[in-house]
DRENTOR-776369 format. One line per 3 residues: number of its first residue (from 1); their letters; for each residue x, y, z negated of C-alpha. Coordinates in nm, 3 decimals, decimal comma, padded with zeros to 5 digits. Layout:
N
NUM) A) X:Y:Z; ...
This chain:
126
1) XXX) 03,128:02,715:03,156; 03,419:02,523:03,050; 03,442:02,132:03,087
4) XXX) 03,508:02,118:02,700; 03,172:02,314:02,680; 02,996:02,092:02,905
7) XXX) 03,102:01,803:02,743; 02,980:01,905:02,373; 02,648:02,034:02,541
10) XXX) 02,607:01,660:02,725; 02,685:01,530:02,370; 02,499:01,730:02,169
13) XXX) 02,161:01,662:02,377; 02,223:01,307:02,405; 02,273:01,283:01,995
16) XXX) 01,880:01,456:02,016; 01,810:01,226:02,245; 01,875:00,947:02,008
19) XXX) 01,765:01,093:01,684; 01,428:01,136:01,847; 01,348:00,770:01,996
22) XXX) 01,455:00,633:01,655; 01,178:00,892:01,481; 00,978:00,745:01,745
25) XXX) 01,041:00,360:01,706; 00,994:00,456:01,322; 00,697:00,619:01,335
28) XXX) 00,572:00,320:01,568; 00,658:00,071:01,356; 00,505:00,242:01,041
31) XXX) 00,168:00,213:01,222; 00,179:-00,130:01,333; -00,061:-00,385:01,123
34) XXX) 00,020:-00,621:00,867; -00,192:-00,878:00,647; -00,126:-00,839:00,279
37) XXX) -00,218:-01,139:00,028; -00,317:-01,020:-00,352; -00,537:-00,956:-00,614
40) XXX) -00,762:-00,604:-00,583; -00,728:-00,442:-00,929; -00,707:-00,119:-01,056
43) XXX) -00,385:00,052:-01,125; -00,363:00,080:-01,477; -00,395:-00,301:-01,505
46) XXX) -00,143:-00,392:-01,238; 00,071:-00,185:-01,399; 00,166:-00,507:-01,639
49) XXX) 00,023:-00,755:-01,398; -00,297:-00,855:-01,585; -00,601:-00,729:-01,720
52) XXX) -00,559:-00,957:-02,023; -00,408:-00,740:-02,240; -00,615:-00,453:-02,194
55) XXX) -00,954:-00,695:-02,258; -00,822:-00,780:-02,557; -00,720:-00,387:-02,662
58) XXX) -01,045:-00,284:-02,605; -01,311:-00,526:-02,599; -01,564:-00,270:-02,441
61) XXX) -01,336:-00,352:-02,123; -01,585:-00,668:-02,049; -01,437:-01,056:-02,035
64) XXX) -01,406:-01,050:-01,687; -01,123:-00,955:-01,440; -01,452:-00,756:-01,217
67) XXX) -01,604:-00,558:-01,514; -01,257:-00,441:-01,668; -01,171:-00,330:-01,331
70) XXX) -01,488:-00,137:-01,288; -01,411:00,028:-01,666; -01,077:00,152:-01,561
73) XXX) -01,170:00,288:-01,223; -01,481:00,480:-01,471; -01,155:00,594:-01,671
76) XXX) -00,971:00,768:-01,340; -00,749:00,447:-01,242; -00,777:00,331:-00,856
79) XXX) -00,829:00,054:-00,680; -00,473:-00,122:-00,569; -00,341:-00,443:-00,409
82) XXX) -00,139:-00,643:-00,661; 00,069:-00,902:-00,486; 00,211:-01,108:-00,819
85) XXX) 00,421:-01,290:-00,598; 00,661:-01,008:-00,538; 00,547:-00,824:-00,862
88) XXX) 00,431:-00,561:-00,604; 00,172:-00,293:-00,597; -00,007:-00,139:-00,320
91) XXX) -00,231:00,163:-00,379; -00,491:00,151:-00,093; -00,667:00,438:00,115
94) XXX) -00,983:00,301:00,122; -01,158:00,288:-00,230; -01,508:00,171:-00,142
97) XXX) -01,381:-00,181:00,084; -01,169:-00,244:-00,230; -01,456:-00,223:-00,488
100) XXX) -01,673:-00,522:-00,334; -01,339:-00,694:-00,404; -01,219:-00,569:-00,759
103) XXX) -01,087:-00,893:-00,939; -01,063:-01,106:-00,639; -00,756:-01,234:-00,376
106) XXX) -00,799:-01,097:-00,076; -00,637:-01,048:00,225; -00,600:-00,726:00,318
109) XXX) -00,521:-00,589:00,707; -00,348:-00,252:00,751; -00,075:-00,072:00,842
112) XXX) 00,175:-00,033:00,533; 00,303:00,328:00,490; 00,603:00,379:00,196
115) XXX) 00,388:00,197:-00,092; 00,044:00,253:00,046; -00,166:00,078:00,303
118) XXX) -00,411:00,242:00,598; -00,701:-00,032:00,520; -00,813:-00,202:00,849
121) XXX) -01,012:-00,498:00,672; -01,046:-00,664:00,355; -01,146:-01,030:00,298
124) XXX) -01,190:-01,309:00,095; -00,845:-01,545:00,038; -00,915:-01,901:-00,034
């Protein structure tokens, strides 16, 4: 074995080296908890950010932010996180904490992965 050959061998494994602990720091920091502040509503709502227009399209969607959630989850929407703060959307992996919720703020604990959080908790925001 050459020193050239050596050398690109000691590189090459060092470049693995690297490309692994930042997959690991990634994948660490992808599970680490976070507390998300926002309304629970379903998606085809927070899609425009309030169920106010579809109450008044279709009045069999209820007066209330609870029952016109309910209606669209019936229809095949999901329960999200809608953070109108930063116009943001969250779908969530746990359907039946977010239902005691549906129309509320909440807080919601869990570790954020791309667009969708890991539920830990759901509560009550002041």
């Amino acid at each position: 074995m050459t020193a050239k050959n050596g050398f690109i061998r000691i590189s090459s494994l060092l470049l693995t080296m690297l490309v692994a602990l930042s997959l690991c720091a990634a994948q660490a920091d992808s599970n680490a908890v976070s507390t998300f502040t926002g309304e629970i509503m379903d998606s085809l709502c927070a899609k425009v950010g309030s169920h106010d227009q579809m109450m008044q399209d279709m009045k069999s969607m209820g007066k209330d932010k609870t029952t016109c959630s309910a209606k669209c989850i019936q229809l095949g929407a999901k329960y999200v996180l809608f953070d109108s703060s930063r116009k943001a959307i969250y779908e969530l992996d746990d359907q039946d904490k977010a239902e005691k919720f549906a129309g509320h703020k909440v807080r919601v604990s869990g570790a954020l992965q791309k667009k969708k959080i890991r539920v830990s908790s759901i509560e009550a925001a002041d």
